[in-house]
N, CA and C atoms as a LAMMPS dump frame, in Angstrom:
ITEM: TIMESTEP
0
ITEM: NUMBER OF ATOMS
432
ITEM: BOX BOUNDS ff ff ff
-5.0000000000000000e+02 5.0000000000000000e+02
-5.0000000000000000e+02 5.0000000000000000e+02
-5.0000000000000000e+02 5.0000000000000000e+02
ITEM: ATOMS id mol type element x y z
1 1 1 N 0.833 -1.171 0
2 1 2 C 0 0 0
3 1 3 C 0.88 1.237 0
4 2 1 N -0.011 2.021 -0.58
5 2 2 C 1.324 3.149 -0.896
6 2 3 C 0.669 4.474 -0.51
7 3 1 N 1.347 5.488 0.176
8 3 2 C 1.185 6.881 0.737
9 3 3 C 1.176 8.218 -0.239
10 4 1 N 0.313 9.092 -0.135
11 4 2 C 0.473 10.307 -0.745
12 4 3 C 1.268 10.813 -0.415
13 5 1 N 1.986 11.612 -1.683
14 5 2 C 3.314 12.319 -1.264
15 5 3 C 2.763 13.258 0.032
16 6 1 N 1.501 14.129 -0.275
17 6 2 C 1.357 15.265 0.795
18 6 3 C 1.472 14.488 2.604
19 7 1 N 0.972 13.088 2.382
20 7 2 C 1.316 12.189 3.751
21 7 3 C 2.527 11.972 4.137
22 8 1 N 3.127 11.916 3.31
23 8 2 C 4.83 11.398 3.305
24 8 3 C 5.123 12.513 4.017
25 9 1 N 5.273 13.371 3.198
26 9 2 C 5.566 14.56 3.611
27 9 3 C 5.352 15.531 4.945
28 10 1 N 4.441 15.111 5.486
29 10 2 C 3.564 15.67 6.816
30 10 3 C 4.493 14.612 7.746
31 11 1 N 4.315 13.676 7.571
32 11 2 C 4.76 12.273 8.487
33 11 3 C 6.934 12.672 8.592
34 12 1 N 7.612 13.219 7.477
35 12 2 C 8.891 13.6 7.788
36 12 3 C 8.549 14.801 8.138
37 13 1 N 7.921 15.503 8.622
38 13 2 C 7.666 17.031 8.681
39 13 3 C 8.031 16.839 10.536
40 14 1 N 6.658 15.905 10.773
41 14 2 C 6.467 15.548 12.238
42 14 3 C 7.656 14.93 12.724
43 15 1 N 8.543 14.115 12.262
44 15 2 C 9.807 13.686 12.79
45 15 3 C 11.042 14.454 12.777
46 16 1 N 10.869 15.492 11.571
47 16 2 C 11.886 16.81 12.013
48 16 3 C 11.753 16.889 13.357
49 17 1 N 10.594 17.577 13.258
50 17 2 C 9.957 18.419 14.433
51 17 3 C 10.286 17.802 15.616
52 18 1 N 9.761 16.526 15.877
53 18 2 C 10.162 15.904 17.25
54 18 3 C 11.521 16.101 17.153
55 19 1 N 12.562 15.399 16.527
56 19 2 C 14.09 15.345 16.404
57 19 3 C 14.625 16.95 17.342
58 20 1 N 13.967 17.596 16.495
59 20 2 C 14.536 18.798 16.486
60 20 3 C 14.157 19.643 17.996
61 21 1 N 12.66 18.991 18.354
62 21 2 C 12.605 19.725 19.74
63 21 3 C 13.238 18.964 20.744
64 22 1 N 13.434 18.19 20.735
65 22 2 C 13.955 17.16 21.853
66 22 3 C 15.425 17.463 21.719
67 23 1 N 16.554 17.249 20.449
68 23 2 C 18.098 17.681 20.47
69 23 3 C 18.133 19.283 20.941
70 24 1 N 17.041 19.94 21.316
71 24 2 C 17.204 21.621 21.635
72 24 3 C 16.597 21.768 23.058
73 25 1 N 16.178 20.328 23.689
74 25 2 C 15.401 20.809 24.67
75 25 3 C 16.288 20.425 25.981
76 26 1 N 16.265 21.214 27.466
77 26 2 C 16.839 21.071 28.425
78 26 3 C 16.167 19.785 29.058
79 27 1 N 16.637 19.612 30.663
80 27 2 C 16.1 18.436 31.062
81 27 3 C 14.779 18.402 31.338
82 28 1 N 14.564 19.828 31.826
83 28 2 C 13.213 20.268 31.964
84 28 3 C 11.735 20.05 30.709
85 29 1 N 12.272 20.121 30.002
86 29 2 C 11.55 20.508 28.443
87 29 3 C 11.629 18.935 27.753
88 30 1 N 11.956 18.134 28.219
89 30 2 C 12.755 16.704 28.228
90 30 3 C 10.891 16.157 28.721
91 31 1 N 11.254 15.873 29.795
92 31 2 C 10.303 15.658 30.756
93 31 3 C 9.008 15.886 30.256
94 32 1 N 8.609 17.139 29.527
95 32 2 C 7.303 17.449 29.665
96 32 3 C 7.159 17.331 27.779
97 33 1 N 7.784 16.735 27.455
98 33 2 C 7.572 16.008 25.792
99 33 3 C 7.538 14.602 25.965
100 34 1 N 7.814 14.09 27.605
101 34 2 C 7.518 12.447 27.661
102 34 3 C 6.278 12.807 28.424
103 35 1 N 5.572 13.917 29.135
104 35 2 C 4.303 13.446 29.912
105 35 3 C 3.016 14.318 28.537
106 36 1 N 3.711 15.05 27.18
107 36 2 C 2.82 15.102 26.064
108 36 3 C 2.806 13.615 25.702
109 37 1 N 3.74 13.152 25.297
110 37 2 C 3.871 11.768 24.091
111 37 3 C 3.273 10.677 24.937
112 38 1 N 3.334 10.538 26.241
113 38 2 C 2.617 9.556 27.131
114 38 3 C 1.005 9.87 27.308
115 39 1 N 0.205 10.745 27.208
116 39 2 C -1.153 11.315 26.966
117 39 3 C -1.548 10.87 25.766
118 40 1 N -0.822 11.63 24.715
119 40 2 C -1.18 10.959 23.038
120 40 3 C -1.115 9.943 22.908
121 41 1 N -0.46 8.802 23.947
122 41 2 C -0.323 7.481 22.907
123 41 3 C -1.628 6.654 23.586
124 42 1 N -1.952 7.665 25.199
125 42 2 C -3.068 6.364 25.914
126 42 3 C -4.15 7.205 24.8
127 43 1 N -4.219 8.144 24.857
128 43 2 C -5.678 8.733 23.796
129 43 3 C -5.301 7.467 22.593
130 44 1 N -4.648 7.909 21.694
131 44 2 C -4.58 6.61 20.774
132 44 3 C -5.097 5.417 21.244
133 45 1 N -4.973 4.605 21.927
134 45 2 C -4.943 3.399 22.468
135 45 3 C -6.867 3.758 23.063
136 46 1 N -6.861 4.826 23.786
137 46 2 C -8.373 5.055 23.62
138 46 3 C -9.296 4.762 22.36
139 47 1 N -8.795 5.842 21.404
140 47 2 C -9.295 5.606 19.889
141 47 3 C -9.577 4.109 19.422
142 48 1 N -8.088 3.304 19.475
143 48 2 C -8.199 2.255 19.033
144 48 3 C -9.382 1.027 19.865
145 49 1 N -9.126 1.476 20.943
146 49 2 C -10.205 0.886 21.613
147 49 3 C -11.51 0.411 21.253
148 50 1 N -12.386 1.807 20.739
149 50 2 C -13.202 2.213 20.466
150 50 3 C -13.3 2.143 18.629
151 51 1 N -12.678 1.464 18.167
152 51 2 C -12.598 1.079 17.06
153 51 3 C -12.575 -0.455 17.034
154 52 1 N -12.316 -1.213 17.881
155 52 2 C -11.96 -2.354 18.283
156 52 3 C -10.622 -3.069 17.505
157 53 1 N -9.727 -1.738 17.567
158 53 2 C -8.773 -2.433 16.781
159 53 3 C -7.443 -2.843 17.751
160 54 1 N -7.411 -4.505 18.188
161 54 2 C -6.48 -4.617 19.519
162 54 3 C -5.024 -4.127 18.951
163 55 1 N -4.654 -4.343 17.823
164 55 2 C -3.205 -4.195 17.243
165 55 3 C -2.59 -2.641 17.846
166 56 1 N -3.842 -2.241 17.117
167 56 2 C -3.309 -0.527 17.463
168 56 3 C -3.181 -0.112 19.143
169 57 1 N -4.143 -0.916 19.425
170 57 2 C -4.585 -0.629 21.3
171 57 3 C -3.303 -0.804 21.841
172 58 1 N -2.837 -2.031 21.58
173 58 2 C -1.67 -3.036 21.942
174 58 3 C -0.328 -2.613 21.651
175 59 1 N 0.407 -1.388 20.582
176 59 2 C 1.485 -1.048 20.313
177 59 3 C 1.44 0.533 20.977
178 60 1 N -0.221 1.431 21.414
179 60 2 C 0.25 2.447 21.91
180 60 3 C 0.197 2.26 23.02
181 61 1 N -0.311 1.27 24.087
182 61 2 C -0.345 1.199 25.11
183 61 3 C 1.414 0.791 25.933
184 62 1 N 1.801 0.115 25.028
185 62 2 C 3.266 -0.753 24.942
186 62 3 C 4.069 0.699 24.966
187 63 1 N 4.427 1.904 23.822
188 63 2 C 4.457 2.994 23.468
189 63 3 C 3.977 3.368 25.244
190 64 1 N 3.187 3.743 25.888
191 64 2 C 2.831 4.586 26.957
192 64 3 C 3.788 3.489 27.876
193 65 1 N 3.305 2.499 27.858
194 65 2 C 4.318 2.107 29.041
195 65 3 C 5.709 2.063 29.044
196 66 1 N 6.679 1.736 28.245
197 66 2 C 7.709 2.304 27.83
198 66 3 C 8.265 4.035 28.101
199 67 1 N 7.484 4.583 28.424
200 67 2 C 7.662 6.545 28.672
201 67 3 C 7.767 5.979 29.797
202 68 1 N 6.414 5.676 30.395
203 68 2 C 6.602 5.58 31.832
204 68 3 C 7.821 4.724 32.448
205 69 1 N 7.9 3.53 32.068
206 69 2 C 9.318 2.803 32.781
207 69 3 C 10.553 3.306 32.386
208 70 1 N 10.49 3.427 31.261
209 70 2 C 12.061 4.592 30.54
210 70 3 C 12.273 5.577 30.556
211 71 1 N 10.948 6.383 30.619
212 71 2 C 11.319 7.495 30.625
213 71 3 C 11.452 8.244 31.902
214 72 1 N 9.593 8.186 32.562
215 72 2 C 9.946 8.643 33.518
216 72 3 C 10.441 8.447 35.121
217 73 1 N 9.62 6.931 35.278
218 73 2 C 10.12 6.398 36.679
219 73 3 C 11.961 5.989 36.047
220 74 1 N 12.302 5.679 35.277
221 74 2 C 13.701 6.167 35.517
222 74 3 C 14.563 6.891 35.461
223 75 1 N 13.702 8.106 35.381
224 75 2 C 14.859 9.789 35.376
225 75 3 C 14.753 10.177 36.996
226 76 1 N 13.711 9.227 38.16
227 76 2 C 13.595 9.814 38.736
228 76 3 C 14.852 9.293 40.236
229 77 1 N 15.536 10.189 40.546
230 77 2 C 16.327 10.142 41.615
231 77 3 C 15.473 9.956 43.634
232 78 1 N 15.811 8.564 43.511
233 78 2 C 14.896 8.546 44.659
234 78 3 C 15.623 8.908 46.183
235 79 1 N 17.227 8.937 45.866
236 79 2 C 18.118 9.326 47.047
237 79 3 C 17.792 10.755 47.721
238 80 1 N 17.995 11.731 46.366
239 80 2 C 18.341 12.781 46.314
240 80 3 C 16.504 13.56 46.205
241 81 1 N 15.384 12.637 45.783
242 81 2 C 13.963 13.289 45.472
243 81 3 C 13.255 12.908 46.72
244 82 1 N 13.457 12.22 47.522
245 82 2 C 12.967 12.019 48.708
246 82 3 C 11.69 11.798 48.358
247 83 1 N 10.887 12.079 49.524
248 83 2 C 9.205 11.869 49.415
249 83 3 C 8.458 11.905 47.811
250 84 1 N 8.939 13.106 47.57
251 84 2 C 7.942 12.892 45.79
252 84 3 C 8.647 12.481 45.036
253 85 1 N 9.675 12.338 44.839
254 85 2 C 10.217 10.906 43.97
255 85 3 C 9.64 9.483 44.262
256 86 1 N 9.412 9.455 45.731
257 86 2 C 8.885 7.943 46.018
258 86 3 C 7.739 8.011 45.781
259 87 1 N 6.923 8.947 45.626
260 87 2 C 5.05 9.285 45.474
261 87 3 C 5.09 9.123 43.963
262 88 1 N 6.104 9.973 43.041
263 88 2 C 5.879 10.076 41.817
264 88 3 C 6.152 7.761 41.534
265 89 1 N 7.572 7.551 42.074
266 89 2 C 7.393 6.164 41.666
267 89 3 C 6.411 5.436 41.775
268 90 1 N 5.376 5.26 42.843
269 90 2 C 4.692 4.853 43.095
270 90 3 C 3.145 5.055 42.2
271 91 1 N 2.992 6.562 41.531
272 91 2 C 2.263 6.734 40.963
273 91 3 C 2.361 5.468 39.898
274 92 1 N 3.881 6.227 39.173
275 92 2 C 4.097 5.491 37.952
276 92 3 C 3.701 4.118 37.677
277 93 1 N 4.111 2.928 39.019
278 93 2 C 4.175 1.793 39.056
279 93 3 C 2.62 1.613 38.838
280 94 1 N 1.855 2.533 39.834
281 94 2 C 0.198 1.946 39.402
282 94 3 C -0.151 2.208 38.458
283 95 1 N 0.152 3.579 37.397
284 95 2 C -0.155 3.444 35.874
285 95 3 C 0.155 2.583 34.937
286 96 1 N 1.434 2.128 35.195
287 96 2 C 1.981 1.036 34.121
288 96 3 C 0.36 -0.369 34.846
289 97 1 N 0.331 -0.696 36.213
290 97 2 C -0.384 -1.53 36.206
291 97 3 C -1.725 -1.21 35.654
292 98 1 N -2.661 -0.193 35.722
293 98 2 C -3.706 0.276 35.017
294 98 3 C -3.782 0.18 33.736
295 99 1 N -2.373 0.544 33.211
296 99 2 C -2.56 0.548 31.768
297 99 3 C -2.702 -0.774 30.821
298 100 1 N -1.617 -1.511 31.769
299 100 2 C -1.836 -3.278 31.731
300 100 3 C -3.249 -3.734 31.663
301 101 1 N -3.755 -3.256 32.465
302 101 2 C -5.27 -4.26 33.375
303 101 3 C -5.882 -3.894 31.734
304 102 1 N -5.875 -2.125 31.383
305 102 2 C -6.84 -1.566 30.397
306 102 3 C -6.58 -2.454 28.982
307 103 1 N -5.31 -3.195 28.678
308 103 2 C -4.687 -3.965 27.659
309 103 3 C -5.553 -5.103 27.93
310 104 1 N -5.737 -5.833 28.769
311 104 2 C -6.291 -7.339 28.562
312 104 3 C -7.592 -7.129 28.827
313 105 1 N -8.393 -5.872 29.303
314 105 2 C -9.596 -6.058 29.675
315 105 3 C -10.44 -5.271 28.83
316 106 1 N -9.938 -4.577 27.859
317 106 2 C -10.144 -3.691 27.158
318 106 3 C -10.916 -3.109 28.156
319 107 1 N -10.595 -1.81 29.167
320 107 2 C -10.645 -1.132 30.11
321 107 3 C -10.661 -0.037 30.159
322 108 1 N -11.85 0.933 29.162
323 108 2 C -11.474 2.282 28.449
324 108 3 C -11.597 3.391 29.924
325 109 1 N -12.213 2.619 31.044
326 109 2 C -12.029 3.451 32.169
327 109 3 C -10.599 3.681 32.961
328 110 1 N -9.805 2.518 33.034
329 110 2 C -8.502 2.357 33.214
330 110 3 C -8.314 3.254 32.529
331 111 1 N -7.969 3.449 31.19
332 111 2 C -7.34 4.618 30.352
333 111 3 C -7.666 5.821 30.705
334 112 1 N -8.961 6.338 31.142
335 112 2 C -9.461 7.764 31.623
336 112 3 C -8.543 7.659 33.23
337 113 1 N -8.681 6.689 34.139
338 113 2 C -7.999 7.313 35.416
339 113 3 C -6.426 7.126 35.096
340 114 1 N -5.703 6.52 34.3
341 114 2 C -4.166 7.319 33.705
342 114 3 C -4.326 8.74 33.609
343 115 1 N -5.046 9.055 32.769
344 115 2 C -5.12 10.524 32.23
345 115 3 C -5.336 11.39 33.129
346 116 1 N -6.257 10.523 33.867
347 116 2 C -6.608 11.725 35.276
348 116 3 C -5.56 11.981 36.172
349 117 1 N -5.008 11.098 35.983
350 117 2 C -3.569 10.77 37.328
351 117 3 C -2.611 11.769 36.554
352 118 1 N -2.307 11.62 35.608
353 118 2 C -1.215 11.986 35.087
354 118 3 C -1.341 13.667 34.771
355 119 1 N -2.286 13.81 34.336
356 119 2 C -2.414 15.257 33.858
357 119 3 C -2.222 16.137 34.895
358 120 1 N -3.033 16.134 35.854
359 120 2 C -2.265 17.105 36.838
360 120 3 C -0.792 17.639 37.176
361 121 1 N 0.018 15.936 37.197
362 121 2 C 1.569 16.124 37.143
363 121 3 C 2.011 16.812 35.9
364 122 1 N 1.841 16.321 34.487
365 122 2 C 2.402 17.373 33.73
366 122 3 C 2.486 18.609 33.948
367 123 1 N 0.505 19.03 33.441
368 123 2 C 0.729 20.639 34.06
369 123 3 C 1.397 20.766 35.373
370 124 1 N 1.76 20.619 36.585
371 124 2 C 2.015 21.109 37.546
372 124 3 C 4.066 21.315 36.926
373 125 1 N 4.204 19.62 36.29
374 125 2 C 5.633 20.183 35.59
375 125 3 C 6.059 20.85 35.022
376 126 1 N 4.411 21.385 34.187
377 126 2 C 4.981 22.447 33.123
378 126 3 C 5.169 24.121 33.928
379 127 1 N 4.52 23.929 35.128
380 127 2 C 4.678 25.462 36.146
381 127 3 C 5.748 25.748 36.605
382 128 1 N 6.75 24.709 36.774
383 128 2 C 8.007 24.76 37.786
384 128 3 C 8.933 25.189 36.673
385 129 1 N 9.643 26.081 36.528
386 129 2 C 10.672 26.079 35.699
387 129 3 C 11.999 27.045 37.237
388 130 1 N 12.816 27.256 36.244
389 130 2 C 14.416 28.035 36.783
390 130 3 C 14.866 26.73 37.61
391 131 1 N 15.865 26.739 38.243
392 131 2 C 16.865 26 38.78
393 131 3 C 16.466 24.932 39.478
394 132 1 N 15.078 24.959 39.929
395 132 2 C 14.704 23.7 40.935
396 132 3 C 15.406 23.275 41.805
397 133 1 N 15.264 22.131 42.668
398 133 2 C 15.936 21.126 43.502
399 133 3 C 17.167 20.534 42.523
400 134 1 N 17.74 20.562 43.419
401 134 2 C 19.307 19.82 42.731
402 134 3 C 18.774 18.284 42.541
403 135 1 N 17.824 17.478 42.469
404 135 2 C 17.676 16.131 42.123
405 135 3 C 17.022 16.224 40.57
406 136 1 N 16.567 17.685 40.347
407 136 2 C 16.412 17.817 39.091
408 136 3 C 16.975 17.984 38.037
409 137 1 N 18.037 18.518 38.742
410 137 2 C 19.157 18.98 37.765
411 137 3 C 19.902 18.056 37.067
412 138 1 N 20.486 18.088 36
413 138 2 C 21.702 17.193 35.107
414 138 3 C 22.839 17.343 35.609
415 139 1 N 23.833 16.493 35.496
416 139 2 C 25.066 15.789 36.266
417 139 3 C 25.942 16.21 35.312
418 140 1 N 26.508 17.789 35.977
419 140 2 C 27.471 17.898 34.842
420 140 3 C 28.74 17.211 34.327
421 141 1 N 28.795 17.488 33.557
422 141 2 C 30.201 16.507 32.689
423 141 3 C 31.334 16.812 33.167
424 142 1 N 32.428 15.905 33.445
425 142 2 C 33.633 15.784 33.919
426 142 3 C 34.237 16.746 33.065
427 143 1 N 35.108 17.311 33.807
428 143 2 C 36.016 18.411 32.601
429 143 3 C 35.189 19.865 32.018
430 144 1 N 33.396 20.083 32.723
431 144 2 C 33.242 20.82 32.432
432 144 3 C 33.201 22.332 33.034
């Protein structure tokens, strides 16, 4: 099956774009393009739901859980983040399980209390900016 150029085209447009905001973005700006891309992929996985298409359900949900175990429960410093590092892990761990349960049970309510859980934390991430807590910060480079 074959794509319209104007699709082609939109589809490398969108992978500039990501490429390009993510190689320009701080740790901060990092963070809050994994708690966008983790929203879009459970909505997807919503969609697909509601289409009854498991394939699609099944690769964005995989896609969301992956942010969450890679991305974000492991950026998070639990020595140095104390209490809400251990609250945020703990969140995380029950979304990845929610999001699971919403995979085998086709569970479009599971998918709404992710969203509910989660959205607050973004926006609240997207409020905090300048220097933060030093557990936020990046580990500067030797020699720099």
């Amino acid at each position: 099956m074959f794509t319209s150029v104007p699709s082609r085209a939109a589809a490398a447009y969108r992978r500039v774009a990501a490429d390009t905001s993510i190689q320009g973005a701080d740790p901060h700006q990092l963070v809050s393009l994994l708690f966008e891309a983790l929203v879009r992929h459970i909505l997807a996985a919503r969609g697909a739901l509601e289409r009854r298409d498991a394939a699609a359900k099944g690769v964005a949900l995989g896609k969301a859980v992956r942010i969450i175990e890679e991305g974000l429960k492991a950026g998070l410093n639990i020595q140095e983040g104390g209490e809400i590092a251990a609250n945020l892990r703990s969140l995380y761990e029950y979304c990845v399980l929610r999001l699971t349960q919403a995979n085998l049970r086709n569970d479009r309510q599971a998918l709404d209390e992710v969203i509910a859980l989660i959205e607050p934390v973004a926006e609240s991430w997207k409020q905090i900016r300048g220097p933060g807590p030093a557990y936020l910060q990046p580990v500067a480079a030797a020699g720099a």
